[in-house]
C-alpha positions as CSV (number, residue, x, y, z in Angstrom):
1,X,-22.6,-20.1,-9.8
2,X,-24.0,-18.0,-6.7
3,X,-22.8,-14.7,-6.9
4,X,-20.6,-13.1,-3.7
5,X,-20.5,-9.7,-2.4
6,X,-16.8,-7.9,-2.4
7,X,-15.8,-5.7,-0.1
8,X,-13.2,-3.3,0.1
9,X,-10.2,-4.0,2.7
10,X,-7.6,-1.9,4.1
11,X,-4.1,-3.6,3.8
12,X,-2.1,-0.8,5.4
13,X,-2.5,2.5,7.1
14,X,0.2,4.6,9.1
15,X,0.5,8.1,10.9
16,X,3.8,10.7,10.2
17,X,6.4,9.0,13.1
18,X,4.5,4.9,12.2
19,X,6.2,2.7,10.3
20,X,3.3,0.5,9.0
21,X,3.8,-3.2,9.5
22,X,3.6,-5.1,6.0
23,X,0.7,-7.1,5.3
24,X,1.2,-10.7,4.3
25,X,-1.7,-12.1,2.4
26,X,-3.5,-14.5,4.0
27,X,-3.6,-18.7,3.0
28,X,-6.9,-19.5,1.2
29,X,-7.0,-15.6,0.1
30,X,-5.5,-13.9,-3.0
31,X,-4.6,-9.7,-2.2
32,X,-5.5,-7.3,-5.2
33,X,-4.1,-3.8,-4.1
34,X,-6.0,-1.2,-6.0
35,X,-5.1,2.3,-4.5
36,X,-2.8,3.6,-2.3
37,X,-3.1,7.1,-0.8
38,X,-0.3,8.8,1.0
39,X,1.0,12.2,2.9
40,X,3.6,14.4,3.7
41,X,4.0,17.6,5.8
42,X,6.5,18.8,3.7
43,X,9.8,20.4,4.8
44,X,11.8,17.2,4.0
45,X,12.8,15.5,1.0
46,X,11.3,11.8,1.7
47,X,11.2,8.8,-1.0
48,X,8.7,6.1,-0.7
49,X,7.8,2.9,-2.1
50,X,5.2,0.3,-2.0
51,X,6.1,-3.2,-3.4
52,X,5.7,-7.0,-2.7
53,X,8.0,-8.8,-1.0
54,X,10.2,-5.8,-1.0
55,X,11.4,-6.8,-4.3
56,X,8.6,-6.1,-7.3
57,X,8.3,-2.4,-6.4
58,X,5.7,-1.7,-8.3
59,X,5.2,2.5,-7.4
60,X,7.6,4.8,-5.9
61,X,8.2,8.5,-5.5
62,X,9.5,11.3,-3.8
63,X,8.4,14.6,-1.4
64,X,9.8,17.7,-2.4
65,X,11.4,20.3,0.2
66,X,10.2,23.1,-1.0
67,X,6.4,22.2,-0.8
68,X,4.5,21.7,2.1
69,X,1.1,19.4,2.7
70,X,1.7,16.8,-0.4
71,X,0.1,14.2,-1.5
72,X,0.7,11.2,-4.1
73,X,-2.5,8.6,-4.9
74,X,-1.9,5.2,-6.7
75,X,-5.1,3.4,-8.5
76,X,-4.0,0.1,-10.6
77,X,-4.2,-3.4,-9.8
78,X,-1.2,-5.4,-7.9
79,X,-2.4,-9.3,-6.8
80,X,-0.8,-10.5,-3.9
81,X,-0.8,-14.4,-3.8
82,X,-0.7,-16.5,-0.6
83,X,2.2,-15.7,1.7
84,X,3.0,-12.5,0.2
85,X,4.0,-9.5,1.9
86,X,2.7,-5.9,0.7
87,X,5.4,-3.5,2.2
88,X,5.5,0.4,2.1
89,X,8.8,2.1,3.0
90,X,10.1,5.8,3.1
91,X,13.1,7.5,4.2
92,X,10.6,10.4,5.9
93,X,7.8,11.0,8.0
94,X,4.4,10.7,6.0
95,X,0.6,8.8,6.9
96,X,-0.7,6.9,4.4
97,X,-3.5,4.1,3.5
98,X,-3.3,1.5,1.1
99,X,-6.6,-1.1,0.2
100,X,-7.8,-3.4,-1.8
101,X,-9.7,-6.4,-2.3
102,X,-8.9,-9.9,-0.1
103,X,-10.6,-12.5,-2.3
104,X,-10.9,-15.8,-1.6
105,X,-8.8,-18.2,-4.1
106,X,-9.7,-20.6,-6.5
107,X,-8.8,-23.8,-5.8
């Protein structure tokens, strides 16, 4: 079996007043989210989530007041299959990036 080269892709990325359109993971392709880096200015309480579909919500968490310049960092590994959608959501201002590997699947 030849071997293949694997890149890294990014799957989201957003600045403080964005909110990042979800990526939907491509026919032919399977999605494997493996970190997700995001910010806050502080000054507001905000809650975030990053899931698939909007349903398997598979890391959340939340910006204090009280602190200012935060940051929260995910590393796992997520698979997204064809036709699903990798959404992050937050009730506050932040900028974030969230990548992966886009692999092709086996068929």
């Amino acid at each position: 079996m030849p071997l293949r080269t694997v890149y890294s892709t990014r799957f989201l990325a957003w600045e403080a007043e964005e909110t990042p359109p979800g990526f939907t993971c491509p026919t032919g392709y399977v999605a494997v989210v493996r970190d997700a880096d995001i910010y806050s200015g502080g000054g507001a309480l905000t809650n975030f989530t990053l899931s698939i579909n909007t349903l398997a919500h598979f890391w959340a968490g939340q910006f204090t007041i009280e602190a200012l310049a935060q940051v929260a960092q995910w590393r796992g590994r997520q698979v997204l299959e064809p036709g699903e959608l990798l959404v992050f959501a937050s009730d506050g201002p932040t900028d974030g990036l969230v990548s992966g590997y886009l692999l092709t699947a086996l068929s």
